[in-house]
C-alpha positions, 0 to 999 in steps of 0.5 A, a space after each residue: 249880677 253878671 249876665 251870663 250867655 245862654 246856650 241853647 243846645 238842639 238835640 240832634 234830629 231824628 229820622 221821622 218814623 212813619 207808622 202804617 197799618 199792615 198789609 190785609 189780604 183782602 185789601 186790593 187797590 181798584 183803579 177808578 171807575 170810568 165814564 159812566 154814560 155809556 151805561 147810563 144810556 143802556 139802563 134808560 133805555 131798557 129800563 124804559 122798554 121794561 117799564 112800558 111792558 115791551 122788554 123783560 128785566 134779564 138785561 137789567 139784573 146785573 146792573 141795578 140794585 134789587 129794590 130797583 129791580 123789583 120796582 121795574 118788575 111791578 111797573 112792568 107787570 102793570 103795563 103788561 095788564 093794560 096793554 100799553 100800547 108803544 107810539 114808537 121806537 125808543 130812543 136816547 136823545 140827551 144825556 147829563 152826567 154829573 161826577 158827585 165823587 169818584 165813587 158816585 155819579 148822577 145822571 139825567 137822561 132824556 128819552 123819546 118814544 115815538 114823539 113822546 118824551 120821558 126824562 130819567 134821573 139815575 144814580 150810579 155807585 161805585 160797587 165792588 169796582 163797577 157801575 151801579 144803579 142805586 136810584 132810578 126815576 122814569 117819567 
């Protein structure tokens, strides 16, 4: 038996081909959204003022989703009727704002009323290119 040499041929190298999904119309690129704190500190406050029967929910409606809205509208309604009485002005004292993704973030807000103070918790999301409340927790 003879060894034989064993050539082995390549083929030659082909251009890699690159598929992508076609262009939509509808499709647009959004730059990311920025920092939601100064929003978030708007929110607490009025939310609070809302929710303590001071102010009305007009400020809030483009902001927070309607479940939110409607909670709000209860509590507000509530605290009307038993005529609350404010201890002072409001105010935000701390703020803490965790990016969870670049569409999401959540938010701790600590706010005062006279010398009473109430934490808030909220989340944000992204919603066609712009900040939305979808959770929000007064205490």
């Amino acid at each position: 038996m003879s060894a034989q040499a064993v050539v082995a041929t390549q083929a030659p190298a082909r251009p890699l081909v690159v598929l992508q999904a076609p262009p939509t119309p509808y499709a647009r690129r959004r730059a990311p959204l920025g920092d939601p704190t100064p929003l978030a500190c708007t929110v607490a406050k009025n939310a609070l003022e809302v929710a303590l029967g001071l102010e009305g929910l007009d400020k809030l409606n483009r902001w927070v989703s309607a479940e939110i809205r409607s909670q709000l509208a209860r509590q507000h309604s509530l605290a009307r009727r038993g005529a609350y009485t404010l201890r002072g002005a409001v105010g935000i004292m701390r703020v803490r704002v965790h990016r969870v993704s670049a569409r999401a973030a959540e938010v701790c807000v600590i706010a005062r009323e006279g010398e009473r103070v109430h934490p808030i918790a909220m989340r944000l999301e992204d919603s066609a290119g712009r900040w939305l409340v979808v959770a929000l927790e007064l205490g």
